[in-house]
N, C-alpha and C positions, 0 to 999 in steps of 0.2 A: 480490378486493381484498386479503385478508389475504396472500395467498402472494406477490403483488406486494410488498408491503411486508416481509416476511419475505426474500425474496429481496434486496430494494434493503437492509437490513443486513445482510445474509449477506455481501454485495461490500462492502460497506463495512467489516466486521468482518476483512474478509478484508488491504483494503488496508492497514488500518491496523496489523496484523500486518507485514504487507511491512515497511511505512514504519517501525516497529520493527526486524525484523530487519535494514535495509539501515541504521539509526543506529548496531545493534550492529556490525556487522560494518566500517561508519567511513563517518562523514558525506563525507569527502572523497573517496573512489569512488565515492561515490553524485554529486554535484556531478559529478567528472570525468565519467562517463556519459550525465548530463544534458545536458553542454555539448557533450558528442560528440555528440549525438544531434539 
């Protein structure tokens, strides 16, 4: 149970990083991408 859980904020730790990094680098290629996709 514990490494289940460990794992599910590991990914989450992880996304929220991304979601960080892709604000730094400009919300509006992150949007453009999104619409592309």
């Amino acid at each position: 149970m514990n490494k289940d859980i460990r794992r599910s904020l590991a990914v989450a730790a992880v996304a929220a990083v991304a979601a960080v990094a892709a604000g730094v680098t400009g919300a509006e290629g992150l949007a453009e991408s999104v619409t592309r996709a």
